[in-house]
C-alpha positions in Angstrom: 28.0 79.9 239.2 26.1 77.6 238.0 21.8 77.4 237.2 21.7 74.7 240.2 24.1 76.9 242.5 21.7 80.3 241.8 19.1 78.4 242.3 19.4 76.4 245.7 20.8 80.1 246.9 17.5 81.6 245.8 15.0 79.7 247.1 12.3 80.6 248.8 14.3 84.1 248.8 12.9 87.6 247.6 16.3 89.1 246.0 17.0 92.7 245.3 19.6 93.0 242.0 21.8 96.0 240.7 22.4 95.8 237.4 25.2 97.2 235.2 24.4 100.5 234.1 21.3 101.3 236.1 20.0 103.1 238.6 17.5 101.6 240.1 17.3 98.2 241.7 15.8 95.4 240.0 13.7 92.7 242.7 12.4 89.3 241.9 11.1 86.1 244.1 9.8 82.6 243.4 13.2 83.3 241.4 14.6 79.8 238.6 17.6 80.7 236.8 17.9 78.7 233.4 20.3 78.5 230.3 19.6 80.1 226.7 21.8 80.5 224.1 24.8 79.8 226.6 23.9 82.8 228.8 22.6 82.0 232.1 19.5 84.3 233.0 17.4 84.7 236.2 13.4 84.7 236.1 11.1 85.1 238.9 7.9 87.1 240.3 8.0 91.2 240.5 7.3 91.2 244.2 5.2 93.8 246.4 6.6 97.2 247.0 9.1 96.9 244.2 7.7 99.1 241.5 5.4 102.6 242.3 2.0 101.5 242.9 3.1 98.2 242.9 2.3 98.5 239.1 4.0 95.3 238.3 3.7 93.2 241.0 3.5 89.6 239.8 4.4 90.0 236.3 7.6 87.5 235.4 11.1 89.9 235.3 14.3 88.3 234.5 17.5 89.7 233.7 21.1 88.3 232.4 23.6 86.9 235.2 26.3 88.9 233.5 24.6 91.9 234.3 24.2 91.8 238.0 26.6 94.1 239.6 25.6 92.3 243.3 22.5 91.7 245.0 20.8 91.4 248.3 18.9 88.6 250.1 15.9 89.0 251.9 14.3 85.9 253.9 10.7 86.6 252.4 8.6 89.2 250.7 7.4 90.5 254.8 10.9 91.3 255.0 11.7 92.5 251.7 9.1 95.2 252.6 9.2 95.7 256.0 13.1 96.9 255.1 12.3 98.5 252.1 9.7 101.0 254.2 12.6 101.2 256.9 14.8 103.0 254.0 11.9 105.4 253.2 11.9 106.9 256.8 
């Protein structure tokens, strides 16, 4: 996939990533993908509700594309939330 590809996907998207390795779940929005040193690598925002106490919220996250495992696609951050309180019940 290419930087242009990951990017017309993501758009506008708030996108919920498991990474190689890890545990947890790793979500980003207002999310650009971009090319360094031949590895492609996805930056965006820390959205609401993704860390406790929303500790992180707005602070820039990326992470490798080789990395990702799969991911999820929410519509907005509403419904990044309003699913993410749904799982807590």
């Amino acid at each position: 996939m290419t930087e242009k590809q990951i990017n017309e996907i993501f758009s506008g998207k708030v996108v919920s990533f498991d990474l190689i390795q890890q545990d947890a779940t790793f979500s980003l929005k207002e999310i650009s993908a971009y090319k360094l040193n031949n590895r492609i690598f996805i930056s965006g925002k820390i959205p609401k509700a993704a860390t406790v106490n929303d500790w992180a919220e707005g602070l820039t996250g990326s992470i490798a594309w080789e990395s990702i495992i799969n991911f999820v696609i929410f519509d907005s951050e509403k419904d990044y939330i309003k699913r993410l309180e749904l799982s807590d019940t």
